[in-house]
MARBA-3410 file (N, C-alpha, C, O; in Angstrom, 1 decimal):
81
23.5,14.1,10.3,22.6,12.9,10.3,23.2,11.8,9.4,23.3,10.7,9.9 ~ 23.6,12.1,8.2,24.4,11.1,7.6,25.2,10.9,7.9,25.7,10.2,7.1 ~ 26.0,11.1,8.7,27.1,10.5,9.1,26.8,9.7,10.3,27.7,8.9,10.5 ~ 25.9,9.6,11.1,25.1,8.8,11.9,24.8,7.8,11.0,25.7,7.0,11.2 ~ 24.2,7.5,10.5,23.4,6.4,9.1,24.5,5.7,9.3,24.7,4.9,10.2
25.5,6.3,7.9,26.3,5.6,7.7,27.5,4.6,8.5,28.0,3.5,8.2 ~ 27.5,5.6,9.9,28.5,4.7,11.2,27.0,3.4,11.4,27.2,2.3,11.1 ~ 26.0,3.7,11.8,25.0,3.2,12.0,25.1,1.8,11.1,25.2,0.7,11.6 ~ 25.2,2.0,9.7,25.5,0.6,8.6,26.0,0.2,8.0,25.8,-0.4,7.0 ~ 27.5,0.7,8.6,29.3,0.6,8.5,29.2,-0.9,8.5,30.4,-1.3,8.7
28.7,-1.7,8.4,28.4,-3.3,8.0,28.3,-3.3,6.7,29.2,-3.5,5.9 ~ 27.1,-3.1,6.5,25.8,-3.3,5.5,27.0,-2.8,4.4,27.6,-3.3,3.5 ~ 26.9,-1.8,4.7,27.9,-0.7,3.4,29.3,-1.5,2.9,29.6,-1.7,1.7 ~ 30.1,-1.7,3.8,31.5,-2.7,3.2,30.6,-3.9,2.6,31.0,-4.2,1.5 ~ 29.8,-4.4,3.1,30.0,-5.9,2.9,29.2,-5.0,0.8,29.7,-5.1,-0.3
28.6,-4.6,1.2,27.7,-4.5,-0.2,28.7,-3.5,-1.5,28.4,-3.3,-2.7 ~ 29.5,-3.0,-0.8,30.7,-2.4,-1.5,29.6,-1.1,-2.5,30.0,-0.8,-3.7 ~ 28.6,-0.7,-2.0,28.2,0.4,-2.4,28.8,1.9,-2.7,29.6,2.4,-1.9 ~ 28.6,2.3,-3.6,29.1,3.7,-3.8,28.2,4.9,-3.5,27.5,5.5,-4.3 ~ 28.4,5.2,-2.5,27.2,6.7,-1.9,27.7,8.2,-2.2,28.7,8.6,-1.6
27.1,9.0,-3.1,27.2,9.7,-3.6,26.2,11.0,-2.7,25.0,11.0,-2.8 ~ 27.0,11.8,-1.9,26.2,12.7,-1.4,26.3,14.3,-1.4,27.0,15.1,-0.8 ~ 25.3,14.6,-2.3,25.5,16.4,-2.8,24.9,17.3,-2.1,23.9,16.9,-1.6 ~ 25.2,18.7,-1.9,24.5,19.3,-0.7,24.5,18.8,0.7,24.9,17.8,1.3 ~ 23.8,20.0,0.9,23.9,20.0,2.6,23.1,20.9,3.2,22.8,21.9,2.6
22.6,20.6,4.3,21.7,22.1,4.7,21.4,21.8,6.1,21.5,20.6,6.5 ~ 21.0,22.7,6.8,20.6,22.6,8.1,19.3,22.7,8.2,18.8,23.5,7.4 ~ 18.7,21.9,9.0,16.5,22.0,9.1,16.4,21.7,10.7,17.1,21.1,11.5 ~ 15.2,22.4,10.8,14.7,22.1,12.2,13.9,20.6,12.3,12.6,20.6,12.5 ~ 14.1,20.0,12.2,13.3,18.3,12.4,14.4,17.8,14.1,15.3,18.1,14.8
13.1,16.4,13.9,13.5,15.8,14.9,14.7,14.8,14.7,14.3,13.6,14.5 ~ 16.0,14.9,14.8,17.3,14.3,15.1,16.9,13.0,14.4,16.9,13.0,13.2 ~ 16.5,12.1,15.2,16.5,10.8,15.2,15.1,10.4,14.4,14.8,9.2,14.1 ~ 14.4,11.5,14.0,13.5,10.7,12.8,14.1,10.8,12.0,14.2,9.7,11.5 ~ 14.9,11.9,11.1,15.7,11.9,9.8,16.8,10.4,9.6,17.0,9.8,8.6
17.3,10.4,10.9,17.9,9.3,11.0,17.5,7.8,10.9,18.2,6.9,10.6 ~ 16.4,8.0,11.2,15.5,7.0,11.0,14.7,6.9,9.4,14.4,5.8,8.8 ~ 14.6,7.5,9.1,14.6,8.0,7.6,15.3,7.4,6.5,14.9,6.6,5.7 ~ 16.6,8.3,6.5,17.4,8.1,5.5,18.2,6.5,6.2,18.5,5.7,5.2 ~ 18.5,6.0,7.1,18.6,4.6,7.2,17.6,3.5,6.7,17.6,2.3,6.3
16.7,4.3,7.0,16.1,3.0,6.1,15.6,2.9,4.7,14.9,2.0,4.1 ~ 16.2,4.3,4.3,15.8,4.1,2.5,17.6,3.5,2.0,18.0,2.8,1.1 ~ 18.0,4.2,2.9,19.5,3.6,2.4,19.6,1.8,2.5,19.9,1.1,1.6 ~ 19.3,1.2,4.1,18.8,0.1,4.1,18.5,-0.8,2.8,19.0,-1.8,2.2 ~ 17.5,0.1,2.6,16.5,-0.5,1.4,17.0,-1.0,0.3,16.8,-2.1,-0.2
18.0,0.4,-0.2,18.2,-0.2,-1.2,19.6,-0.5,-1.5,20.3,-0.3,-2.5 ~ 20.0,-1.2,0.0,21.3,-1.9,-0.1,20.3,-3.6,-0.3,20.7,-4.4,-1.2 ~ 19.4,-4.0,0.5,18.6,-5.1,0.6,18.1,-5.1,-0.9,18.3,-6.2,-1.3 ~ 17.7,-4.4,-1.7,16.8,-4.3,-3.0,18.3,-3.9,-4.3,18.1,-3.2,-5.4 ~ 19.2,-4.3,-4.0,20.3,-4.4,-5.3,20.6,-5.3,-6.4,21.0,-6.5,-6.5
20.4,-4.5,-7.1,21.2,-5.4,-8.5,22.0,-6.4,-8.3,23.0,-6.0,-7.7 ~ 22.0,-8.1,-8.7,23.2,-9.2,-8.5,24.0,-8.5,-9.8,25.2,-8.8,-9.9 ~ 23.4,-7.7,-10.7,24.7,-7.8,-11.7,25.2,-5.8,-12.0,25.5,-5.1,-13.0 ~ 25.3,-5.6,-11.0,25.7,-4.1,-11.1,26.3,-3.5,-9.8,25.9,-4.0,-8.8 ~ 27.3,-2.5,-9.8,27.3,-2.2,-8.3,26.5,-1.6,-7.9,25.8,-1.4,-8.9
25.7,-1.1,-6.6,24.8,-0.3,-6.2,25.5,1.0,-6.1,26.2,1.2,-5.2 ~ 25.3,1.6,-6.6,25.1,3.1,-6.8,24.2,3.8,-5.7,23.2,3.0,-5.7 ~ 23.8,4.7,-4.8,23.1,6.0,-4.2,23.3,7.3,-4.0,24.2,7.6,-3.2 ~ 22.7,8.1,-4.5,22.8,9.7,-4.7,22.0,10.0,-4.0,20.9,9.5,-3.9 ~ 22.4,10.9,-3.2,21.9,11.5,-2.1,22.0,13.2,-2.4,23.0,13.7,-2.7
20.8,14.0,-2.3,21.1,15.5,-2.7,19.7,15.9,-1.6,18.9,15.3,-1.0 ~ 20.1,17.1,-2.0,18.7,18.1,-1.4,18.4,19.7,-2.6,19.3,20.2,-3.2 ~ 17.4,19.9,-2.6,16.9,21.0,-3.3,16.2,22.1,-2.1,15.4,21.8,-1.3 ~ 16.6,23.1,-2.3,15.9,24.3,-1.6,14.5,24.5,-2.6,14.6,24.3,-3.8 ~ 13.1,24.9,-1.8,12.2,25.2,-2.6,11.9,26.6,-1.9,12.6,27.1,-1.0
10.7,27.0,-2.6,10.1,28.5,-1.6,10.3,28.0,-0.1,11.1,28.3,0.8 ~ 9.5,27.1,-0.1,9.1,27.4,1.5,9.6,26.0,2.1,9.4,25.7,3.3 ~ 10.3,25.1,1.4,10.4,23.7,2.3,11.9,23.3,1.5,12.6,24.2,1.0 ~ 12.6,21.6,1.5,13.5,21.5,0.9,12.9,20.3,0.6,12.0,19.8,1.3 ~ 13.5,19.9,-0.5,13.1,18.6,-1.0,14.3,17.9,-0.7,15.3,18.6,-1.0
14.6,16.2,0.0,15.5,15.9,0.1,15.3,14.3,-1.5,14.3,14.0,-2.2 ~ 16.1,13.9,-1.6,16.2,13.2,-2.9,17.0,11.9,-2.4,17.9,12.2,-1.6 ~ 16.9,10.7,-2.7,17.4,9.8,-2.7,17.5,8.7,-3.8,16.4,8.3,-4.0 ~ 18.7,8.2,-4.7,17.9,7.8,-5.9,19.1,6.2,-6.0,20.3,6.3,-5.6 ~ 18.8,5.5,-6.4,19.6,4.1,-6.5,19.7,3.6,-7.9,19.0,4.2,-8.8
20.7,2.3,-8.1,20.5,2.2,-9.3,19.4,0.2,-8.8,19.3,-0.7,-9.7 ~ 18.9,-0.1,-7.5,18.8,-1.3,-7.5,17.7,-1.8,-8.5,17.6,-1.4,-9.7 ~ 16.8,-2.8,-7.8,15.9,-3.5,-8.8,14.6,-2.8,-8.4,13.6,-3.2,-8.9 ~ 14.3,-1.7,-7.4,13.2,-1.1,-7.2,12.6,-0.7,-8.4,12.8,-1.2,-9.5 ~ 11.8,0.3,-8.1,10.7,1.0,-8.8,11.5,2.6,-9.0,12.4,3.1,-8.3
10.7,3.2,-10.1,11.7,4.2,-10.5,11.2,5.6,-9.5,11.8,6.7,-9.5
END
C-alpha cells in the first residue's frame, strides 16, 4: 500500500524534500484502495500543513493489539499534536 502512496506523490514528496520514516509492516484484510486512500491523504496532509522553518519529518509505524492493529502516523508540521 505504501509503496502505492508514495509512487502516487513521487511529486509532492521530491518537491517538499520530506523524510518518511516507515517502521513495521503487517498484512490486514481491508479494502486495497481505501487504505490507500487513507494513508495518502494523511501523508498529503501533512506535506500541505509543514513547517516553513524545519524539514518535514513522517513516521509511519503500526502496533499489533489483542484483537486489531493500530496503525500510527505522526509529523513534525504545524498541525495539532
Amino acid at each position: 500500500v505504501l509503496d502505492e502512496v508514495f509512487k502516487k506523490l513521487e511529486i509532492e514528496i521530491a518537491e517538499s524534500k520530506v523524510v518518511i520514516n516507515a517502521h513495521g509492516s503487517t498484512r490486514i484484510k481491508a479494502v486495497k484502495s481505501n487504505m490507500i486512500q487513507v494513508f495518502q491523504n494523511l501523508i498529503a496532509n501533512a506535506i500541505k500543513f509543514k513547517s516553513p522553518n524545519r524539514q518535514l519529518q513522517i513516521d509511519l509505524s503500526c502496533e499489533s493489539r489483542e484483537y486489531d492493529w493500530l496503525f500510527i502516523v505522526k509529523d513534525n508540521g504545524i498541525g495539532f499534536d
